[in-house]
C-alpha positions in Angstrom: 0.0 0.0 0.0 0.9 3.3 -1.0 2.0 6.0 1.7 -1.0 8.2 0.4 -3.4 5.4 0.1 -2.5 4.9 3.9 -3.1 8.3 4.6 -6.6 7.7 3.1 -7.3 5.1 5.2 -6.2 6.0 8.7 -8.1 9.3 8.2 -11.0 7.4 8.1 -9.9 4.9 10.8 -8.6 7.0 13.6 -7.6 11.2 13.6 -5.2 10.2 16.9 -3.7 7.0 17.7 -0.5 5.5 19.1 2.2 3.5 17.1 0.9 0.7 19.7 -2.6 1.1 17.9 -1.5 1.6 14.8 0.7 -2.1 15.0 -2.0 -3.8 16.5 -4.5 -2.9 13.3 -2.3 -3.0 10.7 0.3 -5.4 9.8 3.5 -3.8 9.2 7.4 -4.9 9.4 8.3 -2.1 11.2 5.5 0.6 11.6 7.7 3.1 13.3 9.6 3.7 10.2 6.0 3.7 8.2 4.7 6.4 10.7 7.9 8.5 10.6 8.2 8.5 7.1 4.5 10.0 6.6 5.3 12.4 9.4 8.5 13.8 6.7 5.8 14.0 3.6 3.4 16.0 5.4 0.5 13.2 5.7 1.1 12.2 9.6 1.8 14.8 12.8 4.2 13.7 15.6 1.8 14.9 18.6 3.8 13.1 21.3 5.6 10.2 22.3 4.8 7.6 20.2 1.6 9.1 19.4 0.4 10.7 16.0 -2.2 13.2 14.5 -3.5 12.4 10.9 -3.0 15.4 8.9 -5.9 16.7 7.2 -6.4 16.9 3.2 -5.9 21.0 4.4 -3.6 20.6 6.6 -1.6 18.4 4.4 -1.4 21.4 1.4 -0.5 24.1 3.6 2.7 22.2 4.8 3.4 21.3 0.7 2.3 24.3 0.2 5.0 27.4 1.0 4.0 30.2 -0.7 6.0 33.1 1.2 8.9 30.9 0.1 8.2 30.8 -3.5 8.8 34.2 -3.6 11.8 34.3 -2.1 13.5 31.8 -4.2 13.3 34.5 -6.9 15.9 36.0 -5.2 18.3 33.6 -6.0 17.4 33.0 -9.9 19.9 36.4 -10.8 17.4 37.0 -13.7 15.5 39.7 -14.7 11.9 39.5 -13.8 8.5 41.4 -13.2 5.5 39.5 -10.9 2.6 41.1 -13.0 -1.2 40.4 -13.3 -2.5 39.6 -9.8 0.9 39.3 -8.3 1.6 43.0 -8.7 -1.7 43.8 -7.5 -1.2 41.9 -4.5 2.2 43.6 -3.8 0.8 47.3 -4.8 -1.9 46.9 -2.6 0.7 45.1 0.0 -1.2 42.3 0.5 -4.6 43.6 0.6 -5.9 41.9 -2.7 -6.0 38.7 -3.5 -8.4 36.8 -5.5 -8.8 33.3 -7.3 -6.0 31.9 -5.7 -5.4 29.9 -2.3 -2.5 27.7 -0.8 -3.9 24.5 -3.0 -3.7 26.5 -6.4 -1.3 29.4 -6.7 -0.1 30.1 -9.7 2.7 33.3 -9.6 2.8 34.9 -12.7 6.0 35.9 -13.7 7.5 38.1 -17.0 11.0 37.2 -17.6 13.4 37.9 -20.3 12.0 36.0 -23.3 16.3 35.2 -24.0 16.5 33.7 -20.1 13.9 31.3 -20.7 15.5 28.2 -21.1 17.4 29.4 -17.6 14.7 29.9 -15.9 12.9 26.6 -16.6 16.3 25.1 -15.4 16.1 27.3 -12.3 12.9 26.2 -11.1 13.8 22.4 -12.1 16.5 22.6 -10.0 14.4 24.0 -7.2 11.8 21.1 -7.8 9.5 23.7 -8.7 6.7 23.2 -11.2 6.6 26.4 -14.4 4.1 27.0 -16.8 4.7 29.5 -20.2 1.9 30.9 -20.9 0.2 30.4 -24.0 1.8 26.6 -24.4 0.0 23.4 -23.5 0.4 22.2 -20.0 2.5 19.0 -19.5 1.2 18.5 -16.6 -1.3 18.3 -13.7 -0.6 22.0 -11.9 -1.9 22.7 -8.4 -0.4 23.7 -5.2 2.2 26.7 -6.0 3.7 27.8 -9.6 5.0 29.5 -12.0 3.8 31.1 -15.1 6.3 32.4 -17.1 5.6 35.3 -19.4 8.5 35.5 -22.2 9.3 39.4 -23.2 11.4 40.8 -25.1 11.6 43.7 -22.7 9.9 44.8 -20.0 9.8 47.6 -17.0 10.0 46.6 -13.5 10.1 48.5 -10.5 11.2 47.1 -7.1 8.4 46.7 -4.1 9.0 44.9 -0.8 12.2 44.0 -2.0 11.0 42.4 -4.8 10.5 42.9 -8.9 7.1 44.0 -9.5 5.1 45.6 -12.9 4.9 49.3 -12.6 1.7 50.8 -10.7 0.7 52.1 -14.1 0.4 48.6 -15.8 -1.1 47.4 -12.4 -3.9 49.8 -13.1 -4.4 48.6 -16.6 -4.7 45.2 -15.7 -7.0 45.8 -13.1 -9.3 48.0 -15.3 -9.6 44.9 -17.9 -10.6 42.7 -15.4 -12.8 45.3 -13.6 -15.1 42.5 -11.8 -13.2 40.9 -10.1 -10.7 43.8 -9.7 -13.1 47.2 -9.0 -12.0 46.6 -5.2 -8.3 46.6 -5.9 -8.6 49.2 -8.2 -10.2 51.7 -5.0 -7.4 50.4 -2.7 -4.7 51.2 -4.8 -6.7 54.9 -5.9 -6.6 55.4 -2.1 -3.4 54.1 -1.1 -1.3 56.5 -4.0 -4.0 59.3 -4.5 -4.5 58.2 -8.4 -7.3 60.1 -8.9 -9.0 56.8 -10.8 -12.4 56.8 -9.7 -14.2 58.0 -13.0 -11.3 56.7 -15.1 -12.7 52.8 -13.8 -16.3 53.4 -13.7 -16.1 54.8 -17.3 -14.3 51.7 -18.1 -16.7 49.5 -16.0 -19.9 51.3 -18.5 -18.2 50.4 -21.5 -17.4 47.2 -20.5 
């Protein structure tokens, strides 16, 4: 049996139980290494001596799942690059907006030097990190966090937070062609750096 087919199983058996439980129920060589080896993927918490927690489907994403890190491993690529679309949004508004995206889908949409791409595929390879380009056919099944990868031939950038970020001006823009699901983000950032956008979105909003 499959670690995650375990998992499956003991979440329906028992959501706390001892190894002494666990060995008793299920026949096993040597359960301790069984139970300590789903503890290191995530699917099994260590809650005391010889005692585990079954993690929860949840649970079990949000440990897989690190998104404040994914953003930080940008920092070591040494490539050119601007988070756009609802990334910038998310860092213009610092974190006041987000929308369509949670810790089991989180795709972070990336421009990047169109002549780096083959680099940065290899960068997140080697990172174990899944990437997307956009515009090509998936190869496979994407979920939890990555990255979309928008080849250009050049680009502006401007650095927020510490990080490489579209400029506020194309934030605006790509807020006001997705008006419905970004009207809200458009008034926080219109508040936050006095843009003076209100009649500027609701004009586009009409014509929409």
């Amino acid at each position: 049996m499959l670690y995650h087919e375990l998992w499956t199983v003991l979440w329906s058996w028992k959501k706390e139980f001892t190894v002494k439980e666990f060995s008793s129920t299920f026949a096993s060589p040597d359960p301790n290494k069984v139970l300590h080896d789903m503890a290191k993927k995530g699917l099994l918490e260590r809650v005391g001596w010889g005692k585990y927690r079954v993690n929860s489907p949840d649970e079990y994403l949000a440990k897989r799942t690190n998104i404040a890190g994914s953003y930080d491993s940008l920092k070591d690529a040494n490539m050119r690059y601007a988070l756009t679309g609802p990334d910038a949004v998310f860092f213009w508004t610092k974190g006041g907006y987000q929308v369509d995206r949670f810790f089991g889908f989180y795709p972070v949409n990336l421009k990047v030097d169109k002549k780096d791409l083959v680099r940065w595929k290899r960068f997140f390879r080697s990172k174990k990190q899944k990437s997307h380009v956009e515009g090509q056919p998936s190869t496979q099944t994407l979920f939890g966090v990555f990255y979309v990868l928008y080849p250009e031939v050049d680009f502006e950038a401007e650095e927020v937070n510490g990080f490489c970020v579209s400029p506020l001006r194309e934030t605006v823009e790509f807020c006001e062609k997705n008006i419905y699901s970004y009207e809200p983000a458009l008034e926080m950032l219109d508040e936050m750096y006095k843009l003076g956008l209100h009649a500027r979105y609701m004009e586009t909003k009409t014509n929409t």
